[in-house]
Steps between C-alpha positions, in 0.01 A plus 500: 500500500363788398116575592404822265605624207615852397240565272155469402485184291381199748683155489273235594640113644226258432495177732295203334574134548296476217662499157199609253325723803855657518524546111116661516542713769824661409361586140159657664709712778698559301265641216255597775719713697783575270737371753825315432453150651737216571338173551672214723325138636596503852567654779887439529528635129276815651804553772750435238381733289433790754886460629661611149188676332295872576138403518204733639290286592439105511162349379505117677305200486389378845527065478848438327708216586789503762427860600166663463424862451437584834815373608706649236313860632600416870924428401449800324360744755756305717804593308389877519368528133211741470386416151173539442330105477174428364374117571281382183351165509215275452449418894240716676512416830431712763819423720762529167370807481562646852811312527641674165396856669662436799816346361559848286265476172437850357217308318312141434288459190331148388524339163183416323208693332544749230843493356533838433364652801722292741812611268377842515469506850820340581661756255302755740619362834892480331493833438377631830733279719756625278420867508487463904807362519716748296295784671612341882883521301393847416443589837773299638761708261303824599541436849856420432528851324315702790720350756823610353330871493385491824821427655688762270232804527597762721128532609348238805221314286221389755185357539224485783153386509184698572596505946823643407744186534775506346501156274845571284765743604785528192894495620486841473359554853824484641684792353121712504438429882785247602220176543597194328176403270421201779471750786251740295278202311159372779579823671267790467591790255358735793780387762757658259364843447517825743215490749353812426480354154280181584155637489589697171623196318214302619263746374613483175524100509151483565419773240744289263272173569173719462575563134689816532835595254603805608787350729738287252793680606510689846778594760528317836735566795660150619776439765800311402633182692745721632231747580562778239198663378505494133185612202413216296335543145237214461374418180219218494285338299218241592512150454204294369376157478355340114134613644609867580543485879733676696798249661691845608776716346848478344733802447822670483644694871783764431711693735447877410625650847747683340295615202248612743686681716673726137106497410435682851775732487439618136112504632588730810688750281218570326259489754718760686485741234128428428483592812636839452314569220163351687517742777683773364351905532752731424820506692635128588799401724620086520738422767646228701512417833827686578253785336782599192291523188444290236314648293363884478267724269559808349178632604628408921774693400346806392252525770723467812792693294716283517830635335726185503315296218752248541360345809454137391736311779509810787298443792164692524616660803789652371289666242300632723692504830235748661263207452168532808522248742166430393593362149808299688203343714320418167789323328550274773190400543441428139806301488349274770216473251217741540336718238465858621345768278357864604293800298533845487802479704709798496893464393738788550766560215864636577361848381258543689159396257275230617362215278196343643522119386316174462777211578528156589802273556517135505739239488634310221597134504801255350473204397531317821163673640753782684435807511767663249384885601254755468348664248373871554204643267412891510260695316482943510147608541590858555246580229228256636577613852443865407179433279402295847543853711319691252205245513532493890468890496193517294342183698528736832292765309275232365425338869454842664240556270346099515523594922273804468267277339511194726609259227764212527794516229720238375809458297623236301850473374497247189833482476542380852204322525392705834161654593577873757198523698380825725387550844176534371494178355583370810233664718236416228618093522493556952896447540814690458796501309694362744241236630552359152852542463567843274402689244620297221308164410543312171131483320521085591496629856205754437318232365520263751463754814250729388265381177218238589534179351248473273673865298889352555474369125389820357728740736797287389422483119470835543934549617559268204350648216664812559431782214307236322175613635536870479399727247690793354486731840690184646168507767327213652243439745366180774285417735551205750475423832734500783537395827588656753786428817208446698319241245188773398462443089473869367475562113762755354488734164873464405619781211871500362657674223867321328779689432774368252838549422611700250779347382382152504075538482492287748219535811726603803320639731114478604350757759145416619250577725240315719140643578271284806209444308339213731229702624373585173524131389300381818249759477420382160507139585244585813277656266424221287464289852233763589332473151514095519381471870226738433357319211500187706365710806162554227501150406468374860281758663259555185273175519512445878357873522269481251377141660481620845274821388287235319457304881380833675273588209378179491453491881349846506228413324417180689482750783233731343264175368521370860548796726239333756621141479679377818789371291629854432783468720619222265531705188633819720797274596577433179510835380695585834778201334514624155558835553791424759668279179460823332695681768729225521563556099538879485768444779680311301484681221611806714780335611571348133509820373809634716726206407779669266332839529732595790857546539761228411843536729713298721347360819665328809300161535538544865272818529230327308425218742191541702476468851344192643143552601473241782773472802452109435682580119881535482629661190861442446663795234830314388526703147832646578503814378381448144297714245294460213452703255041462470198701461403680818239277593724192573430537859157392454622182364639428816233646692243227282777203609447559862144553484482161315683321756294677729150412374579184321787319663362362820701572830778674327755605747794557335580694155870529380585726188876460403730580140740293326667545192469217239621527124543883517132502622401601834220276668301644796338202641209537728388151720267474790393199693169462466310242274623577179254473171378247318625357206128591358571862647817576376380467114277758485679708789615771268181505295238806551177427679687116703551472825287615837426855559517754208685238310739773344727542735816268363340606114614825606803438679626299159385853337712735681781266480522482119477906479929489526548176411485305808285176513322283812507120561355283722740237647378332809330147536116406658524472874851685518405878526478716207881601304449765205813632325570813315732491280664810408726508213895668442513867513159545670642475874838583705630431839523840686697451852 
């Protein structure tokens, strides 16, 4: 029996037991459908027929005597015929129907209603029973095909899902990795690569899942069954589901260890003579280990006169057997894989001239990861060395002359990337040369000892541009701060002048000078402190003056109306009060007047606390040697904290002033342990006229704090004794021991 035919033209066996419903329904399927159809009355005659005949498919009636259709379907799905069956009859029932499903039916249709349609549609459901069945043969045949190419491509085929399991493993795991395809497949694809491999390979897998296509073929280390480490080309592709969604991947694994390991040798033989070329100067020397060259320039030659030109093969010793001990020394320790290299280093030819030199030697590597040999570099700078004394001789004359006149020179060497800085230089910053570690510094190293934070940007921009900023004279001036060793901010007028090279044009050299202009800078700055604070001082002393005169006026002339009247005293009083706020005010203003007039400077916090003025008050100095740099009436700021405490803190008995160093700010901290202030207190503490007393004393504290910078805060809590901070900030104090 034969179930499908070989082309497209459909051959139809129509069961009826019904002569003239047979006749009908052949004609109409027939027409309908364009099918050929055989018609036959029974079941038997159905089997009959489908023993010596090709049919694709069999239309059937359901009741039939002797055999019905349902029966016919079952000893046909029994005998192993997939032909596609379609049941057509008049009975609707409910269980025919589920009984025809489950017995094998591709379809059930029921007679009745519009002729046409219900031919139409059975033409319809013919057709696509048909079509399924020759595309399952399809398959079938194509999985026949792929099989046979499986097992005869040289290439492991494979497939996992998205954990990395291995689902199907082709024959050709054995002669790839020596696993028979049932010891790979349910096994993980990660047990069979190198560990150092796994999280690699993983990466990309997830990647892979994520959407990404840049891995379809990649190179994976895997170990053998027999434990030989071989490189595996992998070539994969994902694998989809009808909606779209990822089931996992299928792909091709090839051995390349071989091709790899050509690819890596042809790779290193270029790489090694990149390498020459990469790091080549002038004269070049390649050897190997046993130190016989391999390879040699012309310009090595002529520089170290070597006669012999034919020295490819001789040991390096042998052409120079008078070799220092100290090259020897270098050899061996770049064959145990160091990278030495030296400037302006002197070498002495056989007659007699010296070369000064720039060289470095280094080691070369095979294949394996060995080192192979060395590989010496060397550059003359006989010319550059001699330009480099002539500089050096005219830089003496220039700082003799920069001494006389108390400036600080520097040098900067663009070609070496490396800043030459004076004695001067070093006295103006309060270190030494040696305290810092030499003369030389590269400008990242100026930068980030000496120039404030706030001008590192600038400084630095400065290095990089170069010539860029400079006019024609190849002049350029600064100004920036600095800070000093001993953390003092100081603002500096720097002045350089470029010289370039002639053969080139390039900047090589820059020679500068430094000027200490911070006095000048914090005169000026004082002077607009003394403009502001005045102006305030007239705003705050104008209209209680002019109100106080306006009491004793006012009171005067009570007096003269009722210079008999007993209640003179009264009115004298008064005047006696007002004219003691006056006082009070021109005091002030006295004092007011001094704050940033006087000297600014350096001053030991220790000297400037007061002594106590009661033997019942301890006052505990625990500022360790620090200074701030503040107006010279900072000790009065003190002086108005313990006479606070004093007045206003109850039964002080002990005040404690101490320093620590926070966030690059120093914080003196003053604390006593009286009653504190009040919350109520402590908002208006600061403000002119508040408080008991003059009510200007903490005002003006907060004034002669803000001259340099520094600033005043009160810390402590109500009931818990007074705690006022003063914070002064980096480069306005220094430890002195």
């Amino acid at each position: 029996m034969n179930d499908n035919g070989p082309n497209d033209e459909i051959r139809i066996l129509l069961i009826d037991d019904e002569p003239n419903l047979l006749e009908m329904s052949q004609e109409l399927l027939a027409e309908v459908g364009r099918f050929e159809v055989k018609g036959v009355m029974s079941a038997p005659q159905g089997l009959s027929a489908l023993a010596t005949e090709r049919f694709d498919a069999v239309v059937c009636d359901y009741e039939m005597p002797g055999m019905n259709g349902i029966n016919l379907l079952q000893t046909l799905r029994a005998g192993g015929s997939k032909v596609p069956f379609i049941l057509f009859t008049g009975k609707g029932r409910e269980e025919v129907v589920i009984q025809a499903l489950n017995s094998g039916a591709d379809f059930y249709l029921q007679k009745g209603g519009d002729v046409r349609a219900t031919f139409t549609e059975l033409a319809h459901k013919v057709r696509t029973a048909v079509g399924t069945r020759r595309a399952e043969e399809a398959l079938r045949e194509s999985e026949y095909r792929y099989k046979g190419l499986v097992e005869r491509t040289p290439d492991m085929i494979w497939e996992i899902d998205t954990n990395g399991t291995l689902l199907y493993v082709s024959p050709q795991a054995r002669p790839l990795l020596g696993f028979e395809p049932h010891e790979a497949m349910g096994r993980s694809l990660f047990d069979f690569i190198e560990r150092d491999e796994v999280e690699r390979v993983q990466g990309i897998l997830r990647a892979s899942i994520l959407g990404d296509k840049s891995h379809k073929v990649m190179e994976v280390k895997a170990r053998s069954k027999a434990g030989e480490l071989r490189t595996i080309e992998i070539r994969s592709l994902p694998k989809t589901d009808t909606d779209g969604r990822l089931l996992g991947f299928i792909g091709l694994a090839r051995d390349v260890t071989e091709k790899k390991r050509y690819q890596e040798m042809l790779l290193h033989s270029n790489q090694l003579m990149s390498y020459i070329i990469e790091h080549a100067r002038s004269a070049i020397a390649v050897h190997d280990r046993e130190m016989r060259y391999i390879y040699v320039s012309e310009s090595y030659l002529r520089q170290y006169n070597v006669k012999d030109k034919d020295v490819i093969g001789k040991h390096h010793y042998e052409v120079f057997p008078d070799l220092p001990q100290k090259w020897r020394d270098v050899h061996q320790r770049v064959l145990a894989g160091e990278v030495m290299s030296a400037q302006d280093d002197p070498y002495v030819r056989e007659d007699g001239t010296v070369l000064w030199t720039d060289w470095e030697c280094r080691p070369w590597y095979d294949a394996d990861g060995k080192i192979g040999g060395l590989i010496v570099y060397t550059e003359v700078i006989n010319d550059r060395k001699r330009f480099d004394q002539e500089l050096r001789a005219n830089q003496e004359k220039l700082e003799e002359a920069m001494h006389l006149a108390k400036l600080a020179n520097w040098e900067y060497d663009v070609v070496k990337n490396e800043m030459i800085l004076n004695d001067w230089f070093y006295r103006m910053m309060g270190t030494s040369a040696e305290e810092v570690g030499g003369y030389k510094l590269t400008p990242e190293q100026y930068v980030k000892m000496f120039v404030y934070p706030d001008d590192a940007e600038i400084v630095s921009n400065r290095f990089k541009m170069g010539s860029k900023e400079l006019g024609p004279d190849l002049r350029g001036y600064l100004e920036h701060r600095v800070v000093r060793w001993d953390g003092e901010v100081r603002t500096v007028h720097a002045s350089y002048h470029a010289f370039k090279d002639k053969a080139s044009g390039r900047v090589v050299r820059v020679l500068g000078a430094i000027q200490d202009v911070e006095e000048r800078a914090l005169s000026n700055k004082a002077l607009k402190e003394v403009h502001k604070h005045l102006g305030t001082l007239s705003q705050i002393t104008e209209h209680d003056v002019q109100n106080k005169i306006l009491v004793v006026l006012g009171n005067l002339e009570l007096v003269r109306r009722k210079a008999k009247d007993k209640d003179l005293e009264k009115y004298l009083a008064m005047v006696e009060a007002a004219v003691k706020d006056i006082e009070l005010q021109l005091r002030f203003m006295r004092t007011y007047i001094e704050v940033g007039q006087g000297a600014q400077g350096w001053q030991r916090l220790s000297a400037l606390v007061p002594e106590s003025p009661s033997n019942e008050v301890i006052i505990v100095d625990d500022l360790n040697g620090y200074e701030v740099y503040a107006d010279h009436m900072l000790g009065k700021v003190f002086a108005n904290l313990v006479d606070n405490s004093i007045r206003h803190g109850g039964h002080v008995r002990r005040i404690e002033l101490r320093a620590v160093v926070e966030d690059d700010k120093l914080k003196v901290i003053y604390t006593d342990d009286g009653v504190g202030i009040s919350d109520e207190e402590r908002r208006t503490l600061f403000t002119p006229g508040a408080g008991h007393h003059t009510g200007f004393g903490m005002f003006l504290s907060k004034e002669i704090l803000n001259i340099t910078g520094l600033s005043i805060e009160e810390r402590g809590t109500d009931g818990n004794g007074a705690r006022f901070e003063v914070i002064v900030p980096m480069g306005k104090w220094r430890r002195v021991v």
